[in-house]
TORROKOL-923036 format. One record per atom (N, C-alpha, C): x, y, z; residue in three letters. Coordinates in steps of 0.2 Angstrom, whole numbers, padded with zeros to 4 digits, always signed. Layout:
residues N
XYZALA;...
END
This chain:
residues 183
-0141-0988+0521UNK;-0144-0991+0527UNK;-0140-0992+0533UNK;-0141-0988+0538UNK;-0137-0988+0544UNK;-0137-0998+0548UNK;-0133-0998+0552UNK;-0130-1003+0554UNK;-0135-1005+0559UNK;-0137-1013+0561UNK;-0140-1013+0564UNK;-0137-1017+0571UNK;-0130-1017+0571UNK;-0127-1016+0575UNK;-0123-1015+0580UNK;-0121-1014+0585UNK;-0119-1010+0589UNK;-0110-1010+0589UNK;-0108-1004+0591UNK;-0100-1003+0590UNK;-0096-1010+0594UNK;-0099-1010+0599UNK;-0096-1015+0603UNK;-0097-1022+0599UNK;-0103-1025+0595UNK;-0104-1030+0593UNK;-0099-1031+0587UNK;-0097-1025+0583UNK;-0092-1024+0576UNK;-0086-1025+0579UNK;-0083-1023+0587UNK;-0079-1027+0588UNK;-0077-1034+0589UNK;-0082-1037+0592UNK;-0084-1042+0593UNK;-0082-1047+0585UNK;-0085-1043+0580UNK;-0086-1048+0574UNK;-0078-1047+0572UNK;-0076-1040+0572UNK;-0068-1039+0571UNK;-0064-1043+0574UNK;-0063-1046+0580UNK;-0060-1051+0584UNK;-0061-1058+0581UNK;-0067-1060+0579UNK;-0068-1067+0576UNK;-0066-1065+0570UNK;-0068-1061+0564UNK;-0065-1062+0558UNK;-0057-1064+0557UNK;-0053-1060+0563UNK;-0045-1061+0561UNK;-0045-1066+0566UNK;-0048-1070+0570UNK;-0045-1075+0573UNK;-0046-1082+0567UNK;-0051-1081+0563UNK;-0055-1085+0558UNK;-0047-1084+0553UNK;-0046-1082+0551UNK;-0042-1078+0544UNK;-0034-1081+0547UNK;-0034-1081+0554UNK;-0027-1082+0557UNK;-0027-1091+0559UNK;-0031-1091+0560UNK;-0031-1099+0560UNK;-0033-1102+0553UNK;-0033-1102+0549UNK;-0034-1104+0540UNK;-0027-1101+0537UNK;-0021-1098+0541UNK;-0019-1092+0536UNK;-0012-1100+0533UNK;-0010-1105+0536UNK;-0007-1109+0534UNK;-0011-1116+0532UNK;-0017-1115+0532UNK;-0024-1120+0527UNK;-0020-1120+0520UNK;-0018-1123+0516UNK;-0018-1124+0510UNK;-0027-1125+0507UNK;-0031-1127+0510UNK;-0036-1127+0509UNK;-0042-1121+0509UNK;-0038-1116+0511UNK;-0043-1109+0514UNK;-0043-1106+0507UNK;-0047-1101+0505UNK;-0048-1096+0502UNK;-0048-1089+0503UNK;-0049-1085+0499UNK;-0050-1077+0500UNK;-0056-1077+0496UNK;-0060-1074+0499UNK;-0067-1073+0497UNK;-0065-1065+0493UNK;-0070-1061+0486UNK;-0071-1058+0484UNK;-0079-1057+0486UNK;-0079-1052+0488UNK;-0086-1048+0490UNK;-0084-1043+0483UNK;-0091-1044+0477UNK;-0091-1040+0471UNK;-0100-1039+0470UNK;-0097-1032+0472UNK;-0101-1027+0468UNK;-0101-1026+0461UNK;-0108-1024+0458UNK;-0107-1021+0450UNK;-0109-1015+0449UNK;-0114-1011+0450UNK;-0113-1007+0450UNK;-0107-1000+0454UNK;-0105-0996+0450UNK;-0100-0992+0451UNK;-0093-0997+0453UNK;-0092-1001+0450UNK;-0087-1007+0451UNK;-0084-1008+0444UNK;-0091-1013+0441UNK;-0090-1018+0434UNK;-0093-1012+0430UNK;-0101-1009+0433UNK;-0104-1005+0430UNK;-0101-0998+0429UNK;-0102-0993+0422UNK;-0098-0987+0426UNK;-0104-0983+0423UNK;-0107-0977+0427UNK;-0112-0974+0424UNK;-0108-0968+0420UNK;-0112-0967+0415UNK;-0113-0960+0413UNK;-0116-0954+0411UNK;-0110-0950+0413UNK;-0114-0943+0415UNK;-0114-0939+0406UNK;-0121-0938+0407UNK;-0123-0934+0403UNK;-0121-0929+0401UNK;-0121-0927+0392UNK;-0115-0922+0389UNK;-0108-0925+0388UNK;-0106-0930+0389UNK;-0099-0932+0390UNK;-0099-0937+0382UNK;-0091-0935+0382UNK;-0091-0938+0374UNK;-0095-0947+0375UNK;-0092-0950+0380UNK;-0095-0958+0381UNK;-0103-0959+0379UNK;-0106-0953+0384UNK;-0112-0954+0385UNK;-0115-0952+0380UNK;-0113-0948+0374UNK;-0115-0946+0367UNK;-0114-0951+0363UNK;-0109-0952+0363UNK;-0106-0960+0359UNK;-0113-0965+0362UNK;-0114-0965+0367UNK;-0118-0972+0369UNK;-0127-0970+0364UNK;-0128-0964+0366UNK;-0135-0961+0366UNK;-0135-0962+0357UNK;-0129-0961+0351UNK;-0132-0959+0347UNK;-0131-0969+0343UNK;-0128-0971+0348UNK;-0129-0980+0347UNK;-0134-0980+0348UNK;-0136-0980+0351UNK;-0143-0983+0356UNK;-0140-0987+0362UNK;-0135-0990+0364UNK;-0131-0993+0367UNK;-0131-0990+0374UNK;-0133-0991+0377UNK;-0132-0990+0385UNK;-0129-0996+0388UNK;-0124-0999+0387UNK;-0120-1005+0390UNK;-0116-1004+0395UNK;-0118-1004+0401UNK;-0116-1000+0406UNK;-0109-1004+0408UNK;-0109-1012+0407UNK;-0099-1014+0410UNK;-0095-1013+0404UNK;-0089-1012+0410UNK;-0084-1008+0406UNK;-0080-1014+0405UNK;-0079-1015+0401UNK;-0075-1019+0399UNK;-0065-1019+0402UNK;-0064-1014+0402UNK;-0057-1014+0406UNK;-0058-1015+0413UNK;-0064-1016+0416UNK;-0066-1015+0423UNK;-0065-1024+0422UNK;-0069-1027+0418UNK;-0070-1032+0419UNK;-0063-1037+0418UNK;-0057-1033+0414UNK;-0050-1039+0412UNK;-0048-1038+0419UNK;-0047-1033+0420UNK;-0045-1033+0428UNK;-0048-1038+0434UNK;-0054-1038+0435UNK;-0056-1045+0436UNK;-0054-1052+0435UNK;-0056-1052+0426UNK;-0052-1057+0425UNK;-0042-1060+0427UNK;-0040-1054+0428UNK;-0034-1053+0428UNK;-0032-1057+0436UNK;-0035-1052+0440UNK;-0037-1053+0447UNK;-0036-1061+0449UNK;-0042-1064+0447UNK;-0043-1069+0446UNK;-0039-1074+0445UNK;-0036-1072+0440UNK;-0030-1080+0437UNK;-0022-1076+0443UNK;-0022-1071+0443UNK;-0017-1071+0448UNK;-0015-1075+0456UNK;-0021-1073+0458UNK;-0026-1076+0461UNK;-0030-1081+0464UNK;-0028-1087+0462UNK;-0033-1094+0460UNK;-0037-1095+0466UNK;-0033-1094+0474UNK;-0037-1095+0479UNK;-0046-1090+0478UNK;-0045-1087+0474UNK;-0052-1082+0476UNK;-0056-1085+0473UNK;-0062-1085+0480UNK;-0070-1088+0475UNK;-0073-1079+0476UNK;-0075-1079+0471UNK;-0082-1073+0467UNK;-0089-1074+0471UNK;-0089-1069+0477UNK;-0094-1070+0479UNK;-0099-1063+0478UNK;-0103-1065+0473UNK;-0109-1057+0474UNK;-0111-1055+0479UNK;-0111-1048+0483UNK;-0114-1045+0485UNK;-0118-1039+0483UNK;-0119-1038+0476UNK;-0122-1032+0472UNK;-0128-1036+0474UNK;-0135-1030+0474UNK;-0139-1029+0474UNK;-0143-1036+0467UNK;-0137-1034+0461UNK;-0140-1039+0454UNK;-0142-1048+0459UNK;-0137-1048+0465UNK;-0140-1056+0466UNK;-0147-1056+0467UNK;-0150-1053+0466UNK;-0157-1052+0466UNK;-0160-1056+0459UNK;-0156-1055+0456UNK;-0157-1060+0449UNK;-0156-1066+0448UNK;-0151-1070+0455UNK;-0149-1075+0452UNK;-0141-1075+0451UNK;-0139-1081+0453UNK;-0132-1081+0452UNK;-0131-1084+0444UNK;-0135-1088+0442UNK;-0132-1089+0437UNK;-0135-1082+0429UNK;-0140-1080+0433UNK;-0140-1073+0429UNK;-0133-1070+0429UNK;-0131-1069+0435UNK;-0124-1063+0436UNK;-0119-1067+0433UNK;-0119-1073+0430UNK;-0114-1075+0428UNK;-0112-1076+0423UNK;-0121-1076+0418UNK;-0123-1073+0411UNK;-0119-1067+0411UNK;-0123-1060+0413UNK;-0120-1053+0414UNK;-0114-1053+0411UNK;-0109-1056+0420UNK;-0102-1055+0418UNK;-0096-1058+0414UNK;-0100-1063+0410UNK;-0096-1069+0405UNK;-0096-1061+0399UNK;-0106-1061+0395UNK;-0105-1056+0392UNK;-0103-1050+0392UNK;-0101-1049+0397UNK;-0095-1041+0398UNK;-0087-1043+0397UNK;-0089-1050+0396UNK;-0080-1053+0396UNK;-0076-1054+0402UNK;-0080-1057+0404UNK;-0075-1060+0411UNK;-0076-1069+0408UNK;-0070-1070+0409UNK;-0067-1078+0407UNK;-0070-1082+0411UNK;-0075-1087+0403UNK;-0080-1092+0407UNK;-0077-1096+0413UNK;-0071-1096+0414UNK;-0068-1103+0418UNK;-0068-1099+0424UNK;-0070-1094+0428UNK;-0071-1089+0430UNK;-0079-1090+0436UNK;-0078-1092+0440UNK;-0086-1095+0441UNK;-0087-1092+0446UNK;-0093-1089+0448UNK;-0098-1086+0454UNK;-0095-1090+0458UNK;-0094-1091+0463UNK;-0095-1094+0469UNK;-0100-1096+0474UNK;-0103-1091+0476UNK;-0109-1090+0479UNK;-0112-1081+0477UNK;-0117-1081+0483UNK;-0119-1073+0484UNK;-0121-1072+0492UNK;-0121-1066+0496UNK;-0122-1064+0501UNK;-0132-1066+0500UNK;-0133-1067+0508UNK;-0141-1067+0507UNK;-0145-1062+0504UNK;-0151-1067+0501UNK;-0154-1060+0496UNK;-0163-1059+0499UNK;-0163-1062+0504UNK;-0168-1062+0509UNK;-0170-1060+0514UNK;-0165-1056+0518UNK;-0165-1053+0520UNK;-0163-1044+0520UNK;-0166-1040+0525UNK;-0162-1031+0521UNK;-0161-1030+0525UNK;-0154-1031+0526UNK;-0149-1029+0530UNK;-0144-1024+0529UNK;-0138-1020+0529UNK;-0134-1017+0527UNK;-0130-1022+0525UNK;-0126-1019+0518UNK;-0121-1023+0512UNK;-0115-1028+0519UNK;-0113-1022+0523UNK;-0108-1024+0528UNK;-0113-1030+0533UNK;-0114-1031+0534UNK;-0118-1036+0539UNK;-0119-1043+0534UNK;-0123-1041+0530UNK;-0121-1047+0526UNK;-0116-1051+0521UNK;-0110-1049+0523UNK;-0103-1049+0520UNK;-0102-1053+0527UNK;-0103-1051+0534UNK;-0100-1053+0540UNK;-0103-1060+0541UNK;-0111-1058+0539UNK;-0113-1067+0542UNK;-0112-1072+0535UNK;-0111-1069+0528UNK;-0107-1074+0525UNK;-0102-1077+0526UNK;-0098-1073+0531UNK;-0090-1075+0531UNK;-0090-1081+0539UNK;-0094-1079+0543UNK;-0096-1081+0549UNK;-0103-1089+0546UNK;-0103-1090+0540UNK;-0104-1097+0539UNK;-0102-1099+0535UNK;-0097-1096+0533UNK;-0093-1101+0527UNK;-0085-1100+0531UNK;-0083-1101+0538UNK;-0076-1100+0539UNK;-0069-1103+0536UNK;-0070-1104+0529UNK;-0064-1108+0528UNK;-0059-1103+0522UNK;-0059-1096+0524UNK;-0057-1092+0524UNK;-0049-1089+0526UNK;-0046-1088+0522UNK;-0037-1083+0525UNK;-0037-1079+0524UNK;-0044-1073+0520UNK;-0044-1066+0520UNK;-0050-1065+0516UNK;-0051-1060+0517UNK;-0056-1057+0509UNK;-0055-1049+0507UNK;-0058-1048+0503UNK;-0058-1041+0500UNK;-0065-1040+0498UNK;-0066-1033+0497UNK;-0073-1031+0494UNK;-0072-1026+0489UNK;-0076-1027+0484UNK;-0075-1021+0480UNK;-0082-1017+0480UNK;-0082-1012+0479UNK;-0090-1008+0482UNK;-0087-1002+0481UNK;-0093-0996+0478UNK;-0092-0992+0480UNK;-0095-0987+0484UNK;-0097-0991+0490UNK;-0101-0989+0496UNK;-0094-0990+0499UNK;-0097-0984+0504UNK;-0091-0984+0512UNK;-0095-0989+0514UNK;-0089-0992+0517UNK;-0089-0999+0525UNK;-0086-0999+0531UNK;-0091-0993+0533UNK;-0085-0990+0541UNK;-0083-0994+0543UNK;-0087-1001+0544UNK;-0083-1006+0550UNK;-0080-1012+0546UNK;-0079-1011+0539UNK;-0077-1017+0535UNK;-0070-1014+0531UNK;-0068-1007+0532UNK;-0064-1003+0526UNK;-0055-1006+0527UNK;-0056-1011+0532UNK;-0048-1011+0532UNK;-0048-1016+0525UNK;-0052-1019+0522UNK;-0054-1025+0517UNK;-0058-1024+0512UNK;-0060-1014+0512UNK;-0063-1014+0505UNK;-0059-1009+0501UNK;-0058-1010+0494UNK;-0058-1007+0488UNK;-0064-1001+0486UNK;-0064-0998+0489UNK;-0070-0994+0488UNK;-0068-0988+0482UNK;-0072-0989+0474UNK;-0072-0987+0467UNK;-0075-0980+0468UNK;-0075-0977+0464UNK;-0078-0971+0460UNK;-0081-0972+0457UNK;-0090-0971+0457UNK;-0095-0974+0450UNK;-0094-0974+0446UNK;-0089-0968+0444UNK;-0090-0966+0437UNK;-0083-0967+0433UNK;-0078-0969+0438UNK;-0071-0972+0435UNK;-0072-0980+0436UNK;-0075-0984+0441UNK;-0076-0990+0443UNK;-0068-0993+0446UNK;-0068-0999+0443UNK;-0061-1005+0446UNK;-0056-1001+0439UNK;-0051-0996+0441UNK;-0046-0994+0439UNK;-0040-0996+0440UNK;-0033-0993+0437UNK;-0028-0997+0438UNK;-0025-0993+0445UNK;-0026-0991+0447UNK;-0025-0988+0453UNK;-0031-0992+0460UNK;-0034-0993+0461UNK;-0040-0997+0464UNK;-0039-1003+0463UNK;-0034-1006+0457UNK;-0033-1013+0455UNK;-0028-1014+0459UNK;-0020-1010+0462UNK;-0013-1011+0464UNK;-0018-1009+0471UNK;-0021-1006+0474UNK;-0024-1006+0481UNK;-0026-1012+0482UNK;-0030-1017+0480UNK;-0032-1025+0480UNK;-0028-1029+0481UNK;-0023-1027+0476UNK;-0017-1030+0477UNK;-0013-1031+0483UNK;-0012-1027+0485UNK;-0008-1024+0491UNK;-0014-1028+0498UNK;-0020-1027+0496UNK;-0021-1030+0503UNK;-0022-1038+0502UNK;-0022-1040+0496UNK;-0022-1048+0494UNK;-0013-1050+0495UNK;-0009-1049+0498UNK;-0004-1051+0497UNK;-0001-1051+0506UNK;-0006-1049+0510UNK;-0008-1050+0517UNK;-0010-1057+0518UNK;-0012-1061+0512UNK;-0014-1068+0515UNK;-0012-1074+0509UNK;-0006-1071+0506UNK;-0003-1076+0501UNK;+0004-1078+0505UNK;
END
């Protein structure tokens, strides 16, 4: 879904994000927002033929989160305390406390809790509504995104996966590195 704003607007919001983020950056009080996607993230598909994907068909088991996707996560998280888990996947469609169902059962530690979701009322691009969530909730020193959509105007701040490798250890020390810009 193309952008429904214009280049100059994206600077405009680029200027208030890091003024927001730089005025909170000594808030003991401020946060780091996770924008979390599931699929090609937590979820990781499989391509047919592949020993996984035979293993899964001749279970009947199609359980698409990966569970190493998910320690990582968890891992993230307790390193981390400042971060609230905000949903951005499409699954907010379901409900926050359904996603919270999902990722408990894929093994993410119940002490671990959603914090909100991007709005699910409106159809916007993923990028727009990552920006007006952050633009009403300012009490932010950074955030990160995990997706494996490209975020032209949002990439200095996304971890952007491989659907079919997902949140890797490689993809986990890049998070890192930008989460350590506002610790």
């Amino acid at each position: 879904m193309e952008t429904t704003k214009t280049e100059a607007q994206w600077l405009v919001d680029h200027k208030r994000i890091r003024s927001i983020i730089t005025a909170n950056r000594d808030n003991e009080d401020s946060v780091i927002y996770m924008f979390l996607d599931f699929d090609g993230v937590i979820n990781i598909f499989l391509l047919e033929g592949t020993p996984e994907y035979e293993k899964a068909l001749e279970k009947r088991e199609f359980d698409f989160a990966n569970r190493d996707c998910v320690k990582r996560l968890n891992r993230l998280c307790r390193d981390y305390p400042m971060i609230k888990v905000i949903v951005s996947s499409s699954w907010r469609y379901a409900g926050l406390p359904y996603c919270q169902d999902y990722l408990e059962k894929a093994g993410m530690d119940p002490s671990i809790r959603l914090a909100d979701m991007t709005d699910a009322e409106t159809m916007l691009p993923r990028e727009e509504h990552i920006t007006d969530f952050l633009f009403a909730h300012p009490d932010f020193r950074g955030f990160i995104i995990f997706d494996d959509m490209r975020m032209k105007h949002l990439n200095d701040y996304l971890v952007q996966t491989d659907c079919l490798i997902g949140w890797n250890d490689e993809r986990d020390g890049y998070a890192r590195k930008i989460l350590e810009k506002y610790v």
